[in-house]
C-alpha angles and dihedrals in degrees: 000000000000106000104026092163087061086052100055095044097049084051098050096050091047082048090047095055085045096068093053093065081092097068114038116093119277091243094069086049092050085055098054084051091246106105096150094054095092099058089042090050104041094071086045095047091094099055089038088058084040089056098042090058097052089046083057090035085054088042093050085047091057094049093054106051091047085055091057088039095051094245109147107235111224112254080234103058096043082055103047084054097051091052091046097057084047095048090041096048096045086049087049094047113036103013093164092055090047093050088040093053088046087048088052087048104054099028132092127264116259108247 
């Protein structure tokens, strides 16, 4: 694998929205067409977080170790992990107002 930083940050973002299937409304997920996913996810929100945090924890690793061998690190890749670990941390800390900005999102507008 070429760019295996990319890989675990991309991973860990994809794992940190995820977890966040527990809390939107049911009606964005009846649109999907997933509406079970929510009671499937939210017992598995805590491993999937678990698991985000390790995937930054690798890409942060890797980093790392191309920094001390003298290996330059892609724009792309130090971007996409620091995204990630945003993305990871405001998912692990305010997950409601995450799920509630995503509704908005993809919700229509009241009349």
């Amino acid at each position: 694998m070429k760019k295996p930083g990319i890989v675990a940050s991309l991973a860990a973002l994809v794992n940190a929205l995820a977890t966040l299937s527990c809390c939107l409304p049911f009606a964005f997920f009846v649109g999907l067409g997933a509406a079970g996913t929510a009671v499937y996810l939210q017992s598995l929100r805590p491993w999937m977080l678990l698991i985000a945090v390790g995937l930054l924890g690798i890409g942060f690793y890797q980093v790392r170790c191309g920094l001390r061998c003298g290996v330059r690190q892609s724009r792309i890749g130090l971007v996409l992990l620091v995204v990630a670990t945003v993305v990871v941390l405001f998912v692990a800390l305010f997950p409601q107002v995450i799920a509630g900005v995503l509704a908005d999102l993809g919700g229509k507008p009241a009349p």
